[in-house]
N, CA, C, O and CB atoms as a CASP TS submission, in Angstrom:
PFRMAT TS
TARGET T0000
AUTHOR 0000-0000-0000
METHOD Language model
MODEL 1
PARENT N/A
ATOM      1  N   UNK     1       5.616  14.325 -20.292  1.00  0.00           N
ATOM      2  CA  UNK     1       4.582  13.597 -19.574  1.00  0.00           C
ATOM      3  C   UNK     1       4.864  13.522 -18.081  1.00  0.00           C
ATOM      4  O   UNK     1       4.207  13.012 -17.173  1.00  0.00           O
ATOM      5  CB  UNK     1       4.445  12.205 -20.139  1.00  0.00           C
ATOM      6  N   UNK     2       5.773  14.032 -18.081  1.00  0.00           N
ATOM      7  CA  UNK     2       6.563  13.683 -16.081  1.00  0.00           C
ATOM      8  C   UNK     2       7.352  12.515 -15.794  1.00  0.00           C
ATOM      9  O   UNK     2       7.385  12.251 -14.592  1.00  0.00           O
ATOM     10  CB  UNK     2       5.284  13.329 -14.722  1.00  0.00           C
ATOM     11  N   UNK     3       7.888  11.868 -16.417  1.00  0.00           N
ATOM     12  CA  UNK     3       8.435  10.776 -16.458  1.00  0.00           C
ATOM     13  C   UNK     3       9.170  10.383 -17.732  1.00  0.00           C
ATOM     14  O   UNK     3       8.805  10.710 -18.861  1.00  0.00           O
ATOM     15  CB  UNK     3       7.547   9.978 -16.134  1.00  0.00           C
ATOM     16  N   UNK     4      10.186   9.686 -17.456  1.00  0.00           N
ATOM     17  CA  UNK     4      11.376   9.277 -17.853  1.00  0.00           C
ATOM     18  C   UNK     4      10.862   8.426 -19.514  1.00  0.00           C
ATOM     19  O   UNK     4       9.704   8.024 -19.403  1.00  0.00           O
ATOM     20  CB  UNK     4      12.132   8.233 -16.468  1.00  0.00           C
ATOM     21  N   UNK     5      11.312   8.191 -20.554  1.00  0.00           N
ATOM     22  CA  UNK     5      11.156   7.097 -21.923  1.00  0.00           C
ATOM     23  C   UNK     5      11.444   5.921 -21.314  1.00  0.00           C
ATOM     24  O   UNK     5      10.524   5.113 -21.191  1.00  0.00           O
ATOM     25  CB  UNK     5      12.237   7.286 -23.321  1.00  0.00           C
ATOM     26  N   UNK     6      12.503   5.656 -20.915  1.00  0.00           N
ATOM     27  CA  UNK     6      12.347   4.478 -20.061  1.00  0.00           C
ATOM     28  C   UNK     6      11.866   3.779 -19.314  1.00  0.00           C
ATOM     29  O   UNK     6      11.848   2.548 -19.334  1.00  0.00           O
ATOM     30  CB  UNK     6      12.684   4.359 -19.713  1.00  0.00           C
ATOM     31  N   UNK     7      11.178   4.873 -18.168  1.00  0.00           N
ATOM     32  CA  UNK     7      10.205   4.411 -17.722  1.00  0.00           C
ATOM     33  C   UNK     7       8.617   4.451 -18.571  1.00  0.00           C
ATOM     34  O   UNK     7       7.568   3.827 -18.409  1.00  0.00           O
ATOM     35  CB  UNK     7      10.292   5.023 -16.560  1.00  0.00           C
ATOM     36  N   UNK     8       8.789   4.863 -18.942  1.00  0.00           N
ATOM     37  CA  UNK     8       7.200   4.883 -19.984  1.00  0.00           C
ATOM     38  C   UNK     8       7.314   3.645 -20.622  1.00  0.00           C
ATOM     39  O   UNK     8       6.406   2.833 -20.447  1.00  0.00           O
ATOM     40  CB  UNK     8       6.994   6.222 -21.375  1.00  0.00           C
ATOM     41  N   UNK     9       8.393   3.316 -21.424  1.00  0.00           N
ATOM     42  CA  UNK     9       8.757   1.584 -22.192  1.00  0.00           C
ATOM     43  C   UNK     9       8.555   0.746 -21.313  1.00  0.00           C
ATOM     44  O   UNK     9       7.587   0.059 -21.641  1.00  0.00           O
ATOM     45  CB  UNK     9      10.336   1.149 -22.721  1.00  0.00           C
ATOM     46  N   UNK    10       8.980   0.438 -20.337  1.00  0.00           N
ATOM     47  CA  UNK    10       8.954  -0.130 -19.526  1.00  0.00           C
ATOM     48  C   UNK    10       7.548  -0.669 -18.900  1.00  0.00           C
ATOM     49  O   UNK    10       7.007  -1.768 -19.028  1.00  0.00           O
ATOM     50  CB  UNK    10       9.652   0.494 -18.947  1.00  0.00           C
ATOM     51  N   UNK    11       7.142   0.503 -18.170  1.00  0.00           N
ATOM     52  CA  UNK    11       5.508   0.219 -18.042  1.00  0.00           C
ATOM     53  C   UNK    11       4.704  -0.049 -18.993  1.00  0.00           C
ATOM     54  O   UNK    11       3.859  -0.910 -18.748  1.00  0.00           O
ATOM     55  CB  UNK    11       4.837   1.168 -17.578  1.00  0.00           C
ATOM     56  N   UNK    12       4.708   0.731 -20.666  1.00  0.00           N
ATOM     57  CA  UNK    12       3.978   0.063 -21.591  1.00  0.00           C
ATOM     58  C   UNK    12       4.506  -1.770 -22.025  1.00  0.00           C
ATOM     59  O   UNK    12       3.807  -2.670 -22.492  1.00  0.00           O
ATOM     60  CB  UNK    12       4.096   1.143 -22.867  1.00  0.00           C
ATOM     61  N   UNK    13       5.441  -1.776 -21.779  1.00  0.00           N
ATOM     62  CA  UNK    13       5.984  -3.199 -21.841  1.00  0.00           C
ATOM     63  C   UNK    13       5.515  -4.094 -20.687  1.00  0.00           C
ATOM     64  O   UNK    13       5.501  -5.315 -20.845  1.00  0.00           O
ATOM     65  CB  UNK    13       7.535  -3.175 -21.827  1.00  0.00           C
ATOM     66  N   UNK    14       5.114  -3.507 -19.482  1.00  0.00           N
ATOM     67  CA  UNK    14       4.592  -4.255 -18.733  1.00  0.00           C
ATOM     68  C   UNK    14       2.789  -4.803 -18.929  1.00  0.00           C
ATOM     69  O   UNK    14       2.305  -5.934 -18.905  1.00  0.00           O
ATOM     70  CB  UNK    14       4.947  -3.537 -17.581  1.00  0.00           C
ATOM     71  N   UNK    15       2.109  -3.368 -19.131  1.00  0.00           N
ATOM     72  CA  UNK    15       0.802  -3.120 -19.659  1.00  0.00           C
ATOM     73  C   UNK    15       0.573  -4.357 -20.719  1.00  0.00           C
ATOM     74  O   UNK    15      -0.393  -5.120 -20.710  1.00  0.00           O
ATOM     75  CB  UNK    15       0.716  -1.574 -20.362  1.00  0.00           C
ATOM     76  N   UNK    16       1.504  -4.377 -21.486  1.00  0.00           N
ATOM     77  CA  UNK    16       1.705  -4.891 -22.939  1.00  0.00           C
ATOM     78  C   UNK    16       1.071  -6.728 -22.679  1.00  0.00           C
ATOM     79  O   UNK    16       0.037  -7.334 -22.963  1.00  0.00           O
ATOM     80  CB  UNK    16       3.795  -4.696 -23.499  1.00  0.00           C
ATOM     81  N   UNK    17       2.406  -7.072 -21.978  1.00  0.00           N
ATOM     82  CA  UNK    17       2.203  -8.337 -20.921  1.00  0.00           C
ATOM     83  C   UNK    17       1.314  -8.766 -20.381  1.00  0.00           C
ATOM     84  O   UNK    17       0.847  -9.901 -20.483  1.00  0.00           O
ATOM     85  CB  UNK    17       2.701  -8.339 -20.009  1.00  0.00           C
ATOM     86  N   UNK    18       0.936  -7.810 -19.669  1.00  0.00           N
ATOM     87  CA  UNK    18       0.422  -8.591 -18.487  1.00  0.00           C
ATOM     88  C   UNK    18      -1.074  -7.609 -18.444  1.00  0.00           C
ATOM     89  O   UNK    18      -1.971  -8.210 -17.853  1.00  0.00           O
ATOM     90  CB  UNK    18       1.636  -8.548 -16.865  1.00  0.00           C
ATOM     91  N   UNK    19      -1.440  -6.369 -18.909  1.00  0.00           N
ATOM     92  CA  UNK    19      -2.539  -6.019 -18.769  1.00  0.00           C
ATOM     93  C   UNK    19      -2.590  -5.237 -17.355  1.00  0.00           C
ATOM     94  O   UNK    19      -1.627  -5.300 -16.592  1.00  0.00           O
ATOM     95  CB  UNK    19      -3.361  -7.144 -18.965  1.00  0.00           C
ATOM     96  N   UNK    20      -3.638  -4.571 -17.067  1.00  0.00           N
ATOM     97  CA  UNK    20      -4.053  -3.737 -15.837  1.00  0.00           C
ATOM     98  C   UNK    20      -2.856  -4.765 -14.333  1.00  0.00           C
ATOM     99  O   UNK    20      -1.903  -4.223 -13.773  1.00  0.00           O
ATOM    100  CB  UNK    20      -6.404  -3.929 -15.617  1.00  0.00           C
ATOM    101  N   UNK    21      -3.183  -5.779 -14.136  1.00  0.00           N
ATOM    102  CA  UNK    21      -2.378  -6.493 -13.198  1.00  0.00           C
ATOM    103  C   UNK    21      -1.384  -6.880 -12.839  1.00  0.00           C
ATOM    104  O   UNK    21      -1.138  -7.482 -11.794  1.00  0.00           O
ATOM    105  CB  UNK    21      -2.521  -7.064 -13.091  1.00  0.00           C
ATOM    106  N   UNK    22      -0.265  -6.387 -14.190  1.00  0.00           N
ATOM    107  CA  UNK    22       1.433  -6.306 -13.941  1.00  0.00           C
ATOM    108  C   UNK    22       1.193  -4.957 -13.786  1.00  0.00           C
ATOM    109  O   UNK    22       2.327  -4.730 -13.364  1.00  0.00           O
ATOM    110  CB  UNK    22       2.715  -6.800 -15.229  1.00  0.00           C
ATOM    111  N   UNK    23       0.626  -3.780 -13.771  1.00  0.00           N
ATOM    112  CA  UNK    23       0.829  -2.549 -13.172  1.00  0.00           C
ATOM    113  C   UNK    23       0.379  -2.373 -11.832  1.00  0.00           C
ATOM    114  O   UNK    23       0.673  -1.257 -11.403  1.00  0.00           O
ATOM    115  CB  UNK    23       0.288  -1.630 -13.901  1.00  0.00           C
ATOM    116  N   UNK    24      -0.141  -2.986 -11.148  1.00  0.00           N
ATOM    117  CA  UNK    24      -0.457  -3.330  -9.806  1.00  0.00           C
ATOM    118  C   UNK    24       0.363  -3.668  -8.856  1.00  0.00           C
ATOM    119  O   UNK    24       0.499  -3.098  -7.773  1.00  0.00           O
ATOM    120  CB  UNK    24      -1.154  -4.160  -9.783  1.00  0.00           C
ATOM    121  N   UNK    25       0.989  -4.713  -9.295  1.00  0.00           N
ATOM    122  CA  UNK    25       2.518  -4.952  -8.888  1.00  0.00           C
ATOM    123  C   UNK    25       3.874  -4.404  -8.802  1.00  0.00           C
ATOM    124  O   UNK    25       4.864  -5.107  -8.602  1.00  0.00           O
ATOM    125  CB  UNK    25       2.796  -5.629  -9.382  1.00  0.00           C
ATOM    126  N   UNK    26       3.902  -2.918  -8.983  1.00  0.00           N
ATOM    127  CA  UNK    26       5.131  -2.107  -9.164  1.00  0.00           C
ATOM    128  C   UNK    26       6.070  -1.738  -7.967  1.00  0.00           C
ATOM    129  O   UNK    26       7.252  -2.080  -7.951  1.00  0.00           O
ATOM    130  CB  UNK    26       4.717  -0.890  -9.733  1.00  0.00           C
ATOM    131  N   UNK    27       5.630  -1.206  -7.227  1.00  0.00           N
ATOM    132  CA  UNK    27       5.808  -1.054  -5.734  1.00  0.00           C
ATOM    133  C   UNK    27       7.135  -2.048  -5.248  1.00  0.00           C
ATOM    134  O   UNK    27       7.238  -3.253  -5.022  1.00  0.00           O
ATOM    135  CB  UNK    27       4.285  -1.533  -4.928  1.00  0.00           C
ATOM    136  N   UNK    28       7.889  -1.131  -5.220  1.00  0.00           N
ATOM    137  CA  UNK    28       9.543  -1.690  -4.881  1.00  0.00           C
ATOM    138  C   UNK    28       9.798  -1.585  -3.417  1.00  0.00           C
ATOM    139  O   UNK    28      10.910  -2.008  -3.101  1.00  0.00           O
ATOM    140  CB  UNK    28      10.842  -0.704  -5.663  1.00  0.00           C
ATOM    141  N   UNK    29       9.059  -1.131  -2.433  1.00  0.00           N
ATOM    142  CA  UNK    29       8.999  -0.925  -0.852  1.00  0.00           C
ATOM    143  C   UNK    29       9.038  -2.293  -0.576  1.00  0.00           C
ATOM    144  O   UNK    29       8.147  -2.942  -1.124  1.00  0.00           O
ATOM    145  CB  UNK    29       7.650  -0.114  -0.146  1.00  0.00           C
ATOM    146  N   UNK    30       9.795  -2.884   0.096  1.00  0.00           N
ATOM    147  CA  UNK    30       9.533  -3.866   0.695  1.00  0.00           C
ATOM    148  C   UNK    30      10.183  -3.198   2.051  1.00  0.00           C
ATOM    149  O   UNK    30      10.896  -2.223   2.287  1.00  0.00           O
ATOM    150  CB  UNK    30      10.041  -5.219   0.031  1.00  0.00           C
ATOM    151  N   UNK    31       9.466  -4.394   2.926  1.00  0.00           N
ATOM    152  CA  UNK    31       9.897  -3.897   4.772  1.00  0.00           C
ATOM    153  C   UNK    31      10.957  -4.689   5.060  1.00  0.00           C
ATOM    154  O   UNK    31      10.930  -5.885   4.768  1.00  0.00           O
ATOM    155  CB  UNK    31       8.633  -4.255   6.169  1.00  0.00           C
ATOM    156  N   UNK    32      12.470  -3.871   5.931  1.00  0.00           N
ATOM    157  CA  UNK    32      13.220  -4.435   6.337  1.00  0.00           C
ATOM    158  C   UNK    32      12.914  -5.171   7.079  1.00  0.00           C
ATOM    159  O   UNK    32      13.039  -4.398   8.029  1.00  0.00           O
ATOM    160  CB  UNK    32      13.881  -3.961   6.588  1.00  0.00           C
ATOM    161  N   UNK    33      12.460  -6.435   7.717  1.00  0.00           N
ATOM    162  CA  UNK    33      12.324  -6.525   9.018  1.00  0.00           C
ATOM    163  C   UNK    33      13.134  -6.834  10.209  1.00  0.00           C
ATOM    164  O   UNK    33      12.790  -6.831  11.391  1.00  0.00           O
ATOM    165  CB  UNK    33      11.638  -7.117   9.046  1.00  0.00           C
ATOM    166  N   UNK    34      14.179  -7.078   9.721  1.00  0.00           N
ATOM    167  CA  UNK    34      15.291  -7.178  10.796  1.00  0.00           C
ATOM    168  C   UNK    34      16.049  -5.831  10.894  1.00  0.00           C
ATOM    169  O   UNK    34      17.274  -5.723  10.952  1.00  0.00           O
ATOM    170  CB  UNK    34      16.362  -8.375  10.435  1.00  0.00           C
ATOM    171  N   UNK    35      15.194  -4.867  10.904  1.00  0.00           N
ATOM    172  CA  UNK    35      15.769  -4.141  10.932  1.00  0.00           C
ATOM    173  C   UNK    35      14.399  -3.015  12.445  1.00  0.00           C
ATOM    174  O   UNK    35      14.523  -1.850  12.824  1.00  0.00           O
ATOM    175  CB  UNK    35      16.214  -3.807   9.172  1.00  0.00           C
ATOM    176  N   UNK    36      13.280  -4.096  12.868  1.00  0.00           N
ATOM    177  CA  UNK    36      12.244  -3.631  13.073  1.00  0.00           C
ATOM    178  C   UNK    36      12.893  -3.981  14.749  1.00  0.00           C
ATOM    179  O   UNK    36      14.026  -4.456  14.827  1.00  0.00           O
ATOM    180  CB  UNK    36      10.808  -4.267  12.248  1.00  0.00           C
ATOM    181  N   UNK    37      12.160  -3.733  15.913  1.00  0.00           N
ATOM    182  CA  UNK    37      11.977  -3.881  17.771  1.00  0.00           C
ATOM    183  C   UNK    37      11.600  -3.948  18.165  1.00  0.00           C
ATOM    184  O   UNK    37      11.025  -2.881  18.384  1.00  0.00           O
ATOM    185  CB  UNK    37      12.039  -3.564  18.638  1.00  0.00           C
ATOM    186  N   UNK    38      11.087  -5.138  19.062  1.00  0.00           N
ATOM    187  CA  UNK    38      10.096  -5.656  19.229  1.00  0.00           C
ATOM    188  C   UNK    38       8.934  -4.495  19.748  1.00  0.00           C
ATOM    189  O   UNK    38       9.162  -3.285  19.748  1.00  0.00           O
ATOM    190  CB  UNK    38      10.430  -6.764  20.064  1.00  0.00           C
ATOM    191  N   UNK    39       7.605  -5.139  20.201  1.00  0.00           N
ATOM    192  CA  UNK    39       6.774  -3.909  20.290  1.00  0.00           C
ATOM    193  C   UNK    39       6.711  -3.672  21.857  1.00  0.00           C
ATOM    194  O   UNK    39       5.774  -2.975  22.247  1.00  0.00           O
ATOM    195  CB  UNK    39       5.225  -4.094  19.562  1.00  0.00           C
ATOM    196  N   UNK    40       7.623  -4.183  22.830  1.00  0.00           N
ATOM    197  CA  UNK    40       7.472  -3.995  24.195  1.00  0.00           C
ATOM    198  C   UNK    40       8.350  -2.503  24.182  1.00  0.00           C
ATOM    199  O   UNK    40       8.031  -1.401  24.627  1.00  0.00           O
ATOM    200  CB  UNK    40       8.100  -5.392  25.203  1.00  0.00           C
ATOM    201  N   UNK    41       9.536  -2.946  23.507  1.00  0.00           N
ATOM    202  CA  UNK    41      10.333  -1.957  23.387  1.00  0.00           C
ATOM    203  C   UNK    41      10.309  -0.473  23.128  1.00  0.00           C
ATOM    204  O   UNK    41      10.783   0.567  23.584  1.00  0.00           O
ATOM    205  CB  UNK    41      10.844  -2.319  22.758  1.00  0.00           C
ATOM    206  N   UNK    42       9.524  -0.897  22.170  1.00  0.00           N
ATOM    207  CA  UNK    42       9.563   0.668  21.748  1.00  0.00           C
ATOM    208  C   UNK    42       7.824   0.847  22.105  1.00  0.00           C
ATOM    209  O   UNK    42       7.301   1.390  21.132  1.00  0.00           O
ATOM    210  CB  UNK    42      10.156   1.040  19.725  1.00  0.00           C
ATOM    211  N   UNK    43       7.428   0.733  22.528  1.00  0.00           N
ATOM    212  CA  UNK    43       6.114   0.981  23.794  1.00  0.00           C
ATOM    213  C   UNK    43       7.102   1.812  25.183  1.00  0.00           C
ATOM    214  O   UNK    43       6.680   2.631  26.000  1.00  0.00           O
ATOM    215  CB  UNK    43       5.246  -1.122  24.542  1.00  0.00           C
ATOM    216  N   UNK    44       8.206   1.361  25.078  1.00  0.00           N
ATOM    217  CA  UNK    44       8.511   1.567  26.316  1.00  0.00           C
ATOM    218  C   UNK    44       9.855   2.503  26.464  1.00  0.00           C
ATOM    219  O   UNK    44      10.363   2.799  27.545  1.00  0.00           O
ATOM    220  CB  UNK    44       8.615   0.234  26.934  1.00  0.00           C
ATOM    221  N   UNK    45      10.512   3.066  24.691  1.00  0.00           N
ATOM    222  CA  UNK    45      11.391   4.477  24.338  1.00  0.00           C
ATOM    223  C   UNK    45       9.959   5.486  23.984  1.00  0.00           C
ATOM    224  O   UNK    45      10.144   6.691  24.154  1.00  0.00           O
ATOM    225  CB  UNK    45      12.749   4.257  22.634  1.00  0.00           C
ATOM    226  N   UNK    46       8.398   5.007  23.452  1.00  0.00           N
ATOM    227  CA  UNK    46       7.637   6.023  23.567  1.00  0.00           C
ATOM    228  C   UNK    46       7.519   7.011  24.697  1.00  0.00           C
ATOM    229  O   UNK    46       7.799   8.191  24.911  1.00  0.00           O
ATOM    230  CB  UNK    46       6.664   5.572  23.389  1.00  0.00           C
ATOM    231  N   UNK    47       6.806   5.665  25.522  1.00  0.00           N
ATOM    232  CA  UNK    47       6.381   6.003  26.889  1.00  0.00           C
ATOM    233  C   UNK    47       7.255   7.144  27.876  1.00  0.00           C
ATOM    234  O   UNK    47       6.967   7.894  28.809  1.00  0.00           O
ATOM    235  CB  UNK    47       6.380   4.638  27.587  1.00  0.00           C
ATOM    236  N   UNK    48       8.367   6.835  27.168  1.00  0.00           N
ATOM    237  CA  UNK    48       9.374   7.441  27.864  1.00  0.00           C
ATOM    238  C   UNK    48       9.392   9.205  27.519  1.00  0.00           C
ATOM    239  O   UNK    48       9.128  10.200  28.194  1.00  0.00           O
ATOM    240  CB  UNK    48      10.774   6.621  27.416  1.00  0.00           C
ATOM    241  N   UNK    49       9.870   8.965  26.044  1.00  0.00           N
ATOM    242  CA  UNK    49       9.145  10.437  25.386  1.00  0.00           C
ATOM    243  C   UNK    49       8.249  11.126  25.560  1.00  0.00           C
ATOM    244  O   UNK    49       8.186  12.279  25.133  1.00  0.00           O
ATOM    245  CB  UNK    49       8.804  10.483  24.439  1.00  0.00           C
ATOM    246  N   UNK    50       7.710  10.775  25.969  1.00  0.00           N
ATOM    247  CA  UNK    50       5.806  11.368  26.182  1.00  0.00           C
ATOM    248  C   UNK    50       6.074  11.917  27.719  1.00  0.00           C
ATOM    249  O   UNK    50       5.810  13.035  28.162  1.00  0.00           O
ATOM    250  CB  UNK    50       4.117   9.669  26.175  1.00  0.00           C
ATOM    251  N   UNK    51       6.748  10.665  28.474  1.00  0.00           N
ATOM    252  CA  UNK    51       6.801  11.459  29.828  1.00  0.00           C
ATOM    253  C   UNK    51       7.951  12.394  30.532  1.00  0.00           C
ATOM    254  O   UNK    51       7.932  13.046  31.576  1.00  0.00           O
ATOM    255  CB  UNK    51       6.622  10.518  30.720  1.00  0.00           C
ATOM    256  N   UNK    52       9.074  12.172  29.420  1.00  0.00           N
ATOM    257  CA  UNK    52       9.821  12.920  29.919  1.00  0.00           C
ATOM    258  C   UNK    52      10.530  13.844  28.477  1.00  0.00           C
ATOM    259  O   UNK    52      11.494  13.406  27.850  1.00  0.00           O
ATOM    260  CB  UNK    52      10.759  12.013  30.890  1.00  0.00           C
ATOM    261  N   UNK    53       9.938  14.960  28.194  1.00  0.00           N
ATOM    262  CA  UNK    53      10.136  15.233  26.575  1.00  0.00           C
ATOM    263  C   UNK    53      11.779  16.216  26.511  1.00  0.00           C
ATOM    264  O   UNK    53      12.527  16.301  25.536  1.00  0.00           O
ATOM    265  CB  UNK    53       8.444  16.398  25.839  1.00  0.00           C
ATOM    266  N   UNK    54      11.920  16.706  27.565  1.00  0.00           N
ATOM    267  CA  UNK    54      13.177  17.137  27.448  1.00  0.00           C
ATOM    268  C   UNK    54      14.702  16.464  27.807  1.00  0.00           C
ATOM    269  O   UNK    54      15.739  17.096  28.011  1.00  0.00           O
ATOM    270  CB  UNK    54      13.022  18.113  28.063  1.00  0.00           C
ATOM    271  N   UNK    55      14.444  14.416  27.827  1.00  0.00           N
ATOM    272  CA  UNK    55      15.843  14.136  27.941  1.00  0.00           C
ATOM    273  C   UNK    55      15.785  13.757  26.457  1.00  0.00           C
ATOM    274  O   UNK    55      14.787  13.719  25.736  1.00  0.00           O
ATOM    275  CB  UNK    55      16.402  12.976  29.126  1.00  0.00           C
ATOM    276  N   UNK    56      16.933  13.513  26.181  1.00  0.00           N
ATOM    277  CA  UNK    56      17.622  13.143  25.396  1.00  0.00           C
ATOM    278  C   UNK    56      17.909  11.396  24.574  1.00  0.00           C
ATOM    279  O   UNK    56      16.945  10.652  24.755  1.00  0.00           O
ATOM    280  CB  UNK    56      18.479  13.678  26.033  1.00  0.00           C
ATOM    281  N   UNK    57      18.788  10.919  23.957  1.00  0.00           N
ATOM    282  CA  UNK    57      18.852  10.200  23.644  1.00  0.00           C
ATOM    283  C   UNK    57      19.210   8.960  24.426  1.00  0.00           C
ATOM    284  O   UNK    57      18.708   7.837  24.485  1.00  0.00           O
ATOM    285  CB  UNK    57      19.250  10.556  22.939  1.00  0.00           C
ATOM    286  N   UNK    58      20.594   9.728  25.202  1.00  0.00           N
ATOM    287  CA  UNK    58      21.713   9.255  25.796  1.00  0.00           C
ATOM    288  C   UNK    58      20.793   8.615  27.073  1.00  0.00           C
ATOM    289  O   UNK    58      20.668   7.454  27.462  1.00  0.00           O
ATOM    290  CB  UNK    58      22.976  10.484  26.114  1.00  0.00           C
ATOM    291  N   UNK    59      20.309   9.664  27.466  1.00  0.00           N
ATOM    292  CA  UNK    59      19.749   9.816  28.598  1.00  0.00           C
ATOM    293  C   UNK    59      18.627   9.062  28.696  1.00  0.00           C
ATOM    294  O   UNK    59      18.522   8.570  29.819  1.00  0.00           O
ATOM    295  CB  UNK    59      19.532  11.019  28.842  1.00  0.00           C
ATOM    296  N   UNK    60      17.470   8.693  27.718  1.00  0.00           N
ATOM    297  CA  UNK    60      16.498   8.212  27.695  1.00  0.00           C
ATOM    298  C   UNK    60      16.504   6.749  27.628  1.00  0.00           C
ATOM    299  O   UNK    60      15.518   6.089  27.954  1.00  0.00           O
ATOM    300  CB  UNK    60      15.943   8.768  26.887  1.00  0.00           C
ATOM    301  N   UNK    61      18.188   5.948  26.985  1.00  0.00           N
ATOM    302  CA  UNK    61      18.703   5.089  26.625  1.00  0.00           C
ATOM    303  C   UNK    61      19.272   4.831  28.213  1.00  0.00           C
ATOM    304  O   UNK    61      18.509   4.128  28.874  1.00  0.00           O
ATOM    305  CB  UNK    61      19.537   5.337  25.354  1.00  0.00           C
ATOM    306  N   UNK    62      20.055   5.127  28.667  1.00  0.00           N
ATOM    307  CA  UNK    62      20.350   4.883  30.022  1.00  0.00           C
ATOM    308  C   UNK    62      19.511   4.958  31.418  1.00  0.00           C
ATOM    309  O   UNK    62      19.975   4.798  32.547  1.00  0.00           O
ATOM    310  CB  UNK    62      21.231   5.607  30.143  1.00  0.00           C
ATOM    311  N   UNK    63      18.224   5.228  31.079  1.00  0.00           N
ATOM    312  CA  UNK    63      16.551   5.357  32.031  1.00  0.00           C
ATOM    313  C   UNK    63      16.473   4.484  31.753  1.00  0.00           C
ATOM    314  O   UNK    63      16.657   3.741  32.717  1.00  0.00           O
ATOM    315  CB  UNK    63      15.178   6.217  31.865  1.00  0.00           C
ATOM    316  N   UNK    64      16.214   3.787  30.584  1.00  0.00           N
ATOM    317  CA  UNK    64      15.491   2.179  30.574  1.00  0.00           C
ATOM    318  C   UNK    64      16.738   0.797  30.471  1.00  0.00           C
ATOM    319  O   UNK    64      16.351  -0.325  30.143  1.00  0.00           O
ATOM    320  CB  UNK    64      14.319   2.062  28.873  1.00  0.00           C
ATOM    321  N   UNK    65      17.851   1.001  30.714  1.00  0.00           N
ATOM    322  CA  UNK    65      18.715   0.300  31.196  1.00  0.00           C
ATOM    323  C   UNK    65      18.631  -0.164  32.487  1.00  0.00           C
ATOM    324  O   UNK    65      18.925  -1.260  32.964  1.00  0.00           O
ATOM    325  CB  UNK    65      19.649   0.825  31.039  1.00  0.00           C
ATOM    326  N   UNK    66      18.103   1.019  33.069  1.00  0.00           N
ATOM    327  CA  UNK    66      18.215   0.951  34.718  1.00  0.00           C
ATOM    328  C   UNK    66      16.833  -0.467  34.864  1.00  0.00           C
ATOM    329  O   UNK    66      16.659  -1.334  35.721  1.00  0.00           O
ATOM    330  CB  UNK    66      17.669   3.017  35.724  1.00  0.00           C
ATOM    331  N   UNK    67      16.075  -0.121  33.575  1.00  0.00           N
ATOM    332  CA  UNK    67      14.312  -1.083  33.956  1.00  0.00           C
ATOM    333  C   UNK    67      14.744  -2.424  33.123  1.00  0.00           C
ATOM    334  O   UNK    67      13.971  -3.377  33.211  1.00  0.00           O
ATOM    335  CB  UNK    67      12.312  -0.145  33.004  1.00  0.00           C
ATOM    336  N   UNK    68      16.221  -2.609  32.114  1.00  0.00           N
ATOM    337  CA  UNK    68      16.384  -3.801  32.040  1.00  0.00           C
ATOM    338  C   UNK    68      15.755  -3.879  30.639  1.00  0.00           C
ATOM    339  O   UNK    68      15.145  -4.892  30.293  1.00  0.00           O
ATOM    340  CB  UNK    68      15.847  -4.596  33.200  1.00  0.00           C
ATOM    341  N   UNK    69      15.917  -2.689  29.736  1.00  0.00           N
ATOM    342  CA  UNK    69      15.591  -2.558  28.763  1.00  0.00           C
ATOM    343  C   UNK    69      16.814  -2.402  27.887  1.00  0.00           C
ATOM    344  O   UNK    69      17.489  -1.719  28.658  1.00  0.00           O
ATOM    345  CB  UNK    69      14.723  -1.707  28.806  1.00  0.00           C
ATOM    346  N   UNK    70      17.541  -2.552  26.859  1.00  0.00           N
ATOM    347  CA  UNK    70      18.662  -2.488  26.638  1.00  0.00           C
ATOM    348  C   UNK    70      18.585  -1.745  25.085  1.00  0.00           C
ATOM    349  O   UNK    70      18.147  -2.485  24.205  1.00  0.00           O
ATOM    350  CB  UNK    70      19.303  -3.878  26.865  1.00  0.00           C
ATOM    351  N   UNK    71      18.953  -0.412  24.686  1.00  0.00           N
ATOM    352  CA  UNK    71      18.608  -0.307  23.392  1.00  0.00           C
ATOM    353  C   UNK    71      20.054   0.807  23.377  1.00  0.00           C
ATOM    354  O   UNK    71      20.498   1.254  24.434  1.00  0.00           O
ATOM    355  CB  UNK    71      16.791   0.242  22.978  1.00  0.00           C
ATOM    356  N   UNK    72      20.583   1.102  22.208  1.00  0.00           N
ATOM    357  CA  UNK    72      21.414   2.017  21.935  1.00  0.00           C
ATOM    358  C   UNK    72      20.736   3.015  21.696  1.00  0.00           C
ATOM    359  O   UNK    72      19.581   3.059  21.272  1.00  0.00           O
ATOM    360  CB  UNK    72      22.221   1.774  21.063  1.00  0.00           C
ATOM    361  N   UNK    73      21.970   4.501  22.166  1.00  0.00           N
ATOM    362  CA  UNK    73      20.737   5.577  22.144  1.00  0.00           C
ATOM    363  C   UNK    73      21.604   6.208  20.621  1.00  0.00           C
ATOM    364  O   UNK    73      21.142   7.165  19.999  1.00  0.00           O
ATOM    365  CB  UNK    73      20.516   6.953  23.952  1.00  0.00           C
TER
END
């Protein structure tokens, strides 16, 4: 079927339960968010990309140091 017995038990065990609306709920993605920068920031490692496409990391990281932007490259 493309998928695992386990997972098939599983979901019919959920189906079983809960009907069409415990299968709705499967979706294990949740968002890191501390793991996210703010949106000035990275508006402003874009901006940078766009205008200058051949520096680098190092380099693109030490341009916006100079503007008081502080990010590791």
């Amino acid at each position: 079927m493309g998928y695992s017995r386990d997972s098939f038990y599983r979901i019919k065990q959920m189906y079983d339960l809960g009907g069409e609306i415990a299968l709705r709920e499967v979706s294990r993605k949740k968002p890191n968010l501390k793991n996210r920068i703010k949106e000035h920031i990275e508006q402003a490692v874009v901006q940078m990309t766009f205008d200058n496409p051949a520096l680098g990391q190092l380099r693109v990281s030490n341009e916006l140091k100079k503007k008081g932007i502080f990010i590791s490259p």
